[in-house]
Structures are given as C-alpha cells and as structure tokens.
N, C-alpha and C positions, 0 to 999 in steps of 0.2 A: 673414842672407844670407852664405853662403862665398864666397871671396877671387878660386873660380873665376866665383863668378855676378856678381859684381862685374865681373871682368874682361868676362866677354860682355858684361855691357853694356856697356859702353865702346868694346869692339871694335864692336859692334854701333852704335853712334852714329858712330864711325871710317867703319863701310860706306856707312850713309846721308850721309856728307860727300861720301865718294867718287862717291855717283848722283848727288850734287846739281852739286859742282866738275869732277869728272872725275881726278881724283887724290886720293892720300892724307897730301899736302904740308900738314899744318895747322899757319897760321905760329905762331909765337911766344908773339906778339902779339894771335892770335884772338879779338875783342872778344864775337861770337857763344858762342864756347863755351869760356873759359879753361877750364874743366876737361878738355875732349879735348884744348885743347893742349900740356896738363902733364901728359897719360896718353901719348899720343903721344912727349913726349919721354923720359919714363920706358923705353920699350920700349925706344927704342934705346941708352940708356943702360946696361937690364938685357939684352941681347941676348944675350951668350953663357950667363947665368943661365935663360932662358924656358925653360919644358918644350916638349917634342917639338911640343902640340897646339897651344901657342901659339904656337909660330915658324912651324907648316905653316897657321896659319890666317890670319895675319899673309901671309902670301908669297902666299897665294889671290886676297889683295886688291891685289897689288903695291906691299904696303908701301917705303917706300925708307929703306934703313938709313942712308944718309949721302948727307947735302945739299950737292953741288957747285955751289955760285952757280947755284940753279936759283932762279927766281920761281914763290915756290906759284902765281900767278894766270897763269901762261902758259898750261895746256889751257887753263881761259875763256874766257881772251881771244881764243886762237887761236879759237875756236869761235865766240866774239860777231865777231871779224871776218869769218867767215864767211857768217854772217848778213848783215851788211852786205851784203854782196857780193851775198848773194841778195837784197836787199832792194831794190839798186840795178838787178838783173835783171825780179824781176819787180814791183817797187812795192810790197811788201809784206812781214809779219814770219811770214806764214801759211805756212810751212812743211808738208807731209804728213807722216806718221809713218813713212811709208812713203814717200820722197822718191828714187826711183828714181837719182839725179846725184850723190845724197849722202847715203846713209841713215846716216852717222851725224852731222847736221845735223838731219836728220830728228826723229832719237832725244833728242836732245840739247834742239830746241827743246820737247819732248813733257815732257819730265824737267823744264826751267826752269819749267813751267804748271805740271806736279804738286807740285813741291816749291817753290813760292813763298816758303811763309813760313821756310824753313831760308837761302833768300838774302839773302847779303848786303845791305846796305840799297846800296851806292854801285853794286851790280850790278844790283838792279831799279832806280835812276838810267838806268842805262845803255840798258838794255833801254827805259823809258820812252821815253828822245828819241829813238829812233828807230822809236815807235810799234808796240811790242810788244805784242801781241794775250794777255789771261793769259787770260781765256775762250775756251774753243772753239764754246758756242753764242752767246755773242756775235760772233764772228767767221763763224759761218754765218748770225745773222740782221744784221748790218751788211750782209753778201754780199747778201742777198735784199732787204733796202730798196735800196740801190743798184740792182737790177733794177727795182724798183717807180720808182726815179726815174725811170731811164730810159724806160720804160713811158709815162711821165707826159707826157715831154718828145715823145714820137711821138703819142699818144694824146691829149695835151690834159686828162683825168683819169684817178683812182688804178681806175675798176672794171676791174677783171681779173678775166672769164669763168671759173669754175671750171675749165672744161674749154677751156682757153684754149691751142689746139692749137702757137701758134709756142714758150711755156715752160709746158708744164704744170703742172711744180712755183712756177712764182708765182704762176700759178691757185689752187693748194692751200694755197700761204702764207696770200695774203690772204685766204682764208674762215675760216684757221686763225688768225688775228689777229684777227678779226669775232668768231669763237667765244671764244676765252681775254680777251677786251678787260678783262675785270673782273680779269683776273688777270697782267695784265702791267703790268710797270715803269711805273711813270711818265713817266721821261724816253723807253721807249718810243712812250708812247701822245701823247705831246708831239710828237716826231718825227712822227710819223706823218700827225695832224690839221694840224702844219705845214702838208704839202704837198698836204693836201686831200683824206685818205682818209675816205670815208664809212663809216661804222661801222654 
C-alpha cells in the first residue's frame, strides 16, 4: 500500500465522520476512532507541507485548520435539539426525508438511521430517551397497528374488510399480516394476538 492510498483512506474515514456528526472536528480524545483522531491532528500540524491534492481535498470537506474554543459536538447537538423541538410539535422522532420546514432535520435524522453503528454510544443514549425511531419499517408498521387499534376501539374487533373503503391501506395491511404470519417478528405477532387479531 503507498503512502497516498493510505492517506485516502483515512481521508475517507474523515468523510464518513463528517455524514455521520455533521463536521470534521474529531476530538482529541475520540474513543471510537483514536487513529482518525491522530490522522486528523497530523494534517494540521503538516499543513503547509501537504501536496496541492491533499489540501484541495481536505478544504472540500470543510476541514478546519484551527480550533477556536469550538465544541466538536455543537452541529449534533444543535441538530438533536432540534429534533426535540419537533418531537415536542408533533409527538414524534418520525421526521420525512424530505421534511419540507426543515430539510435539513430531515437529512440529518435519515443519516443518524443509516449510520447507526459509527454513533456514538452516549448519542444513541440521547436519541433513545427521547424515543427515536432507527427503523423505518418499524416505524410505518407501529403507524399501522395504532390504526388497527383505533379500528378496534370503534369497531369492537381487529377484522378490517380488504377493501375497507374509510382506510384502504389497513384493509391491505391486515390481510398483509394474515399472509407473512409465519414470517413475522415475534414480539409482532405477540402484539398483535394481544389485542385480538384473528389470524
């Protein structure tokens, strides 16, 4: 391996910090990956020495050459408090990808689901107590059993007409739940018989 392919990767683990945090402040201290964090301080220590390719690749990613009393975990945090905010708006960590108010809340909470296991342990802490969603089809079928409750609670029981014209798509869930039964979760199918869905 030459010294350049070495360096890409490195850079290249630098990049994937940055989708994950939202900056390229890796502390010190970074218990996740002391080797980016003594690659990281290297560059700016060799700064005026880097080649051409490596300074304009470096500046692509908005490297920061010097650390004024900034807190590496500020974009997150700003970002996790903003969540809150929405959470406290609409009851929820279910963010769109596309979140028209704040697409890059949006982005952001999309990027935390993808890159779970690069986080932090004390940021998925965070994310947890305030009930953060890492599945997305968990989070559209939690959505559709809570339909099915409600269902329950007007209706008296879980059968829901295929073609059950007030939400047609919970018509189609639960024949879609009857069909995959052998093949779904456990703790789903627990749920489910809870509340008295006939199989």
């Amino acid at each position: 391996r030459t010294s350049e392919e070495a360096w890409d990767i490195m850079f290249n683990r630098l990049v994937e910090y940055k989708r994950v945090n939202g900056h390229c402040l890796v502390p010190r201290d970074c218990k996740d990956d002391p080797k980016l964090a003594k690659w990281v301080m290297n560059q700016r220590v060799r700064r005026k020495s880097l080649s051409k390719r490596r300074l304009e690749k470096l500046l692509s990613i908005d490297f920061v050459w010097r650390i004024i009393q900034k807190n590496p975990d500020q974009a997150w945090k700003e970002m996790f408090n903003r969540l809150v905010v929405y959470k406290a708006l609409h009851g929820d960590c279910c963010v769109p990808v596309k979140y028209a108010v704040d697409p890059k809340l949006g982005r952001w909470v999309h990027t935390q689901r993808f890159h779970k296991k690069f986080l932090e342990e004390g940021r998925k802490k965070r994310l947890n107590a305030i009930g953060f969603v890492w599945s997305v089809s968990q989070e559209s079928w939690d959505g559709m059993f809570e339909r099915l409750e409600n269902f329950k609670s007007s209706h008296g029981h879980c059968n829901v007409a295929r073609d059950y014209k007030e939400d047609p798509k919970l018509g189609m869930w639960v024949m879609n739940q009857r069909l995959r039964q052998k093949n779904l979760p456990e703790h789903r199918v627990s749920r489910l018989s809870a509340i008295g869905f006939s199989w």
